[in-house]
N, C-alpha and C positions, 0 to 999 in steps of 0.2 A: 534741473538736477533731479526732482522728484519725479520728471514723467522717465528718466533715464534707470532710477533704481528700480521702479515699476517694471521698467522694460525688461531689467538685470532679471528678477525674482520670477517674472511671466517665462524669460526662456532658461530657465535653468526648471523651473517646475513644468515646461514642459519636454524638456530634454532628460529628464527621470520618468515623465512617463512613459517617453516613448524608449525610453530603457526596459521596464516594466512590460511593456508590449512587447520588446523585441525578445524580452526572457521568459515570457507567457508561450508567445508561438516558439519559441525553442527550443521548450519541453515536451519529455512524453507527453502524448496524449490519451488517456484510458475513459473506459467509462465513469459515469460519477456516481460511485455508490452510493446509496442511501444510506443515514447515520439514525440511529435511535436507540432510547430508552433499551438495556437487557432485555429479554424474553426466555422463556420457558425454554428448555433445551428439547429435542430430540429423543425419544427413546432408542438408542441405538438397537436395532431388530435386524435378523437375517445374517445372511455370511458374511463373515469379516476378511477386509483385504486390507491388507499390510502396505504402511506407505515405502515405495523404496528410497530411501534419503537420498542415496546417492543418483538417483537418476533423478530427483526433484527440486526445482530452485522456487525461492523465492527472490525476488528481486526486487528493488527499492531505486528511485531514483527522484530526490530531492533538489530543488533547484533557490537560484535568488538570481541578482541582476544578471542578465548575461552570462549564465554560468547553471552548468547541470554538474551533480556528483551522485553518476548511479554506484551501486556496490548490490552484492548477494547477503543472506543468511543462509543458511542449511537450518534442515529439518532435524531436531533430537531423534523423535518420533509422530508415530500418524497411522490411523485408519479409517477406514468408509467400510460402510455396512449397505450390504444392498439385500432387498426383501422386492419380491416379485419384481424382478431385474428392474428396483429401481432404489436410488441411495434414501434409505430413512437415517440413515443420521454418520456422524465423524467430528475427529479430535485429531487436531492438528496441534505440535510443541514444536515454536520454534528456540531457537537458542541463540538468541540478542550477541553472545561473547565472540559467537562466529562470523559477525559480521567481517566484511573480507569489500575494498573498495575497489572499483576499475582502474581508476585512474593511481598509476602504481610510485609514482614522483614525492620524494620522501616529505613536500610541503602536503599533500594528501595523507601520508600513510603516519606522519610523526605529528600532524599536527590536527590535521580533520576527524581524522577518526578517534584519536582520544577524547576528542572533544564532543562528536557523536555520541560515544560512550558513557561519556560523564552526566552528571544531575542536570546539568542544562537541559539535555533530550535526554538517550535513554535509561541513564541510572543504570549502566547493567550490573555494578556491584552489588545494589539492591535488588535487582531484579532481573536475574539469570534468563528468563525466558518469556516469552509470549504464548498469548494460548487460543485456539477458534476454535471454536463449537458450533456444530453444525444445529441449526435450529427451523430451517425447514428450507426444502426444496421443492421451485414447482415448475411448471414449463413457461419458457421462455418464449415470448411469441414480441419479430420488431413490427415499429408500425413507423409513420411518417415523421412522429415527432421523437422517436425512442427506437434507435438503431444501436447496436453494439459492434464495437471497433472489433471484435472477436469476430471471428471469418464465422459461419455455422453457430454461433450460441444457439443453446434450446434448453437452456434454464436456467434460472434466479435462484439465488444460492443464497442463503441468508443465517447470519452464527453470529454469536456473541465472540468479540474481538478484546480479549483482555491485554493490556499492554500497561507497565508500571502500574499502578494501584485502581486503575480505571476502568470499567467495561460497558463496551457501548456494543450495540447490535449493527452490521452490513451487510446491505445488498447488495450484490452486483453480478451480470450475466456470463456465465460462463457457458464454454461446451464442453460437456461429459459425454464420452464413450466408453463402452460398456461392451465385454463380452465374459466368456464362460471365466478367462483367469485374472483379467487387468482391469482396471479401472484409469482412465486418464483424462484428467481436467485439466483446462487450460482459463484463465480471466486477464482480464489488464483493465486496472481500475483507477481511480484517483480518489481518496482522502483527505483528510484535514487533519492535519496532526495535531491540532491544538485541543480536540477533542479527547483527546489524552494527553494534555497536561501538558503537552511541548509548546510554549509558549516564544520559545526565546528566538528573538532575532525577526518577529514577527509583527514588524513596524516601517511603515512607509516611509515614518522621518527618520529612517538610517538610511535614504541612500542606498548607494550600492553594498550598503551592509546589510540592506534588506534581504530574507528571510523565507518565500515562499510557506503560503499553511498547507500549499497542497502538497501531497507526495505520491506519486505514480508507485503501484503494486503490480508486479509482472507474476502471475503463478502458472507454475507447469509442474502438475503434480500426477504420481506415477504408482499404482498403487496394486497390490499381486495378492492371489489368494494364497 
C-alpha cells in the first residue's frame, strides 16, 4: 500500500509538471528583459514626435496551466525625442482601464477581467495608468548566446516601468526606424509580474490554478512629428 501511494503522489507530480511544460512551450515567447533597480531618466533633447495611439498597441499575454489570456491596453499618450537622428529620451502613459481581452466568451469578459482589474493584479481603481520612461538607449548588436526574436533589432531600450505603486527599470531589444516624419518601434519581451507586486495565483501548489510570473509584452508603437 505504501509503495502504491508513492506511486499515486510520483505521477500526479509528474503529470503537473508536464502540464507546466506543456503551458510553458504554449506561450508567447519574447525576449527576457532585464529587471533593475530605477535609474536616472533621460533628458528628453531634440524634436518631439507624437505618439499616435491609435495606430499603437500594447499587447499583454498572461498564461497558467494550459491556457493563454492575451488582451490589448491603448496608449493615453506618448512621445520620443530624437536629437542627431537618434531617440535621447520618451514617455509613454498607458491607461490600465482600457484593457480590452481577445478572448470575447463572457467567462473572459465578466469574469477575468474584472478580476485583472481588481487589487489582486492591477488595482486599476487605484491606479488609472502605467508609465515608461525612456532612460537610455544604445545599439543593439545579437551574438550567439543573445539573439532577439525581433526580426532586425539594433537597440536596447531601457526606462523605468512604473506600474501600481512600484518602479523597476527594463531592458529589452527592439527595432527603431527612423526617418524625417515617423518614428516606429517594435519589441516582444517577457516580464515577471511579481516585480510589481502581482503576486497572486503565483504558486506551483495550486495546480491548475497555477499562475504564471511571466507575462509576454508585444509593442508596436508609432510616433509622428
Amino acid at each position: 500500500m505504501k509503495i502504491m501511494n508513492f506511486t499515486s503522489r510520483t505521477f500526479v507530480s509528474l503529470l503537473f509538471g508536464l502540464m507546466l511544460m506543456y503551458a510553458c512551450n504554449n506561450a508567447p515567447k519574447g525576449d527576457k528583459a532585464k529587471i533593475s533597480d530605477a535609474e536616472q531618466t533621460a533628458e528628453a533633447s531634440g524634436e518631439s514626435f507624437i505618439v499616435d495611439t491609435s495606430a499603437s498597441s500594447v499587447r499583454f499575454t498572461g498564461h497558467g496551466v494550459g491556457k493563454n489570456h492575451p488582451g490589448t491596453f491603448q496608449l493615453s499618450s506618448g512621445q520620443v525625442n530624437l536629437a542627431d537622428n537618434k531617440v535621447s529620451g520618451g514617455e509613454f502613459i498607458i491607461n490600465i482601464k482600457s484593457m480590452d481581452m481577445q478572448q470575447k466568451e463572457a467567462m473572459f469578459q465578466e469574469k477575468l477581467k474584472p478580476h485583472l482589474l481588481s487589487g489582486d493584479f492591477f488595482d486599476a481603481e487605484k491606479f488609472e495608468t502605467a508609465r515608461f520612461v525612456i532612460t537610455k538607449v544604445e545599439p543593439y548588436k545579437a551574438d550567439n548566446s543573445d539573439t532577439s526574436i525581433i526580426e532586425g533589432a539594433n537597440f536596447n531600450v531601457s526606462g523605468n516601468f512604473t506600474l501600481k505603486d512600484a518602479t523597476k527599470n527594463i531592458t529589452f531589444p527592439a527595432r527603431i526606424d527612423l526617418d524625417q516624419n515617423t518614428v516606429r518601434a517594435k519589441a516582444n519581451f517577457d516580464i515577471d509580474r511579481t516585480q510589481w507586486q502581482m503576486n497572486y495565483g503565483n504558486d506551483k501548489t495550486l495546480g491548475d490554478k497555477f499562475i504564471s510570473e511571466t507575462v509576454n509584452i508585444n509593442l508596436d508603437i508609432l510616433a509622428k512629428k
